[in-house]
C-alpha positions as CSV (number, residue, x, y, z in Angstrom):
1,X,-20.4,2.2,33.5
2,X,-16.9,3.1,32.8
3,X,-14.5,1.0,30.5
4,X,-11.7,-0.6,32.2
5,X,-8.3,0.5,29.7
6,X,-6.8,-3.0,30.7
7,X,-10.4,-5.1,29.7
8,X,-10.5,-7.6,26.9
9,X,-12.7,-5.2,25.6
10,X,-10.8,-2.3,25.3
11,X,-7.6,-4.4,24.3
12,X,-8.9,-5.7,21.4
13,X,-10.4,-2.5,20.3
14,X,-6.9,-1.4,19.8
15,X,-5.5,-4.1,18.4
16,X,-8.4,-3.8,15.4
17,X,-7.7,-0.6,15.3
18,X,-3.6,-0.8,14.7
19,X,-4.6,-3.8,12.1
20,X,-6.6,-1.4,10.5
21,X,-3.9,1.1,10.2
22,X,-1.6,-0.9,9.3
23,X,-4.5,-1.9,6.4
24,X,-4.3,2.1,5.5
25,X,-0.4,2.3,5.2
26,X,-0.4,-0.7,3.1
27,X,-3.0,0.7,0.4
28,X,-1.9,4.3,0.7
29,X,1.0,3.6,-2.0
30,X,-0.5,0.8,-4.1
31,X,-1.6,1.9,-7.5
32,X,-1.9,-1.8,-9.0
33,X,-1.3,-5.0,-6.7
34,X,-3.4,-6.7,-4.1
35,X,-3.4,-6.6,0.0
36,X,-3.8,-9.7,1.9
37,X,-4.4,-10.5,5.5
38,X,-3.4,-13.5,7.5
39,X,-5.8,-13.5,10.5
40,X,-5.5,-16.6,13.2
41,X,-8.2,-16.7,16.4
42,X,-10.2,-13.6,14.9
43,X,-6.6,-11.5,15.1
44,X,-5.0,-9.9,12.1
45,X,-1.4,-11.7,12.2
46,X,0.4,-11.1,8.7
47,X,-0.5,-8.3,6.0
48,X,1.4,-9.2,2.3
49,X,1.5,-6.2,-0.2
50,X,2.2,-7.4,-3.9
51,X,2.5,-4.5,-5.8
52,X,2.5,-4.6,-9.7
53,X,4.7,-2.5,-12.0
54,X,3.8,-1.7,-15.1
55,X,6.6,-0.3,-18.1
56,X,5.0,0.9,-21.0
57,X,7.2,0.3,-23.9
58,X,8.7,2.1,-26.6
């Protein structure tokens, strides 16, 4: 049984896939800070990055 590239299926295999991508890029900079995800109906809409900078003084 073949998979159809247009199925439901398929298309939300590559939509988890670019969400977790786009998960990658987002924590491949961070050294302090947090990554959140907005996800509506199972589907990853919204990714914040808060990243922390830290001075050390004196």
């Amino acid at each position: 049984m073949s998979t159809n590239p247009s199925s439901p299926d398929a298309e939300s295999a590559r939509l988890i896939e670019q969400s977790l991508e786009s998960v990658r890029e987002a924590l491949g900079g961070l050294r302090y800070g947090h990554v959140g995800l907005t996800v509506h109906e199972g589907r990853v809409v919204q990714i914040d990055v808060t990243e922390k900078r830290r001075f050390k003084s004196g």
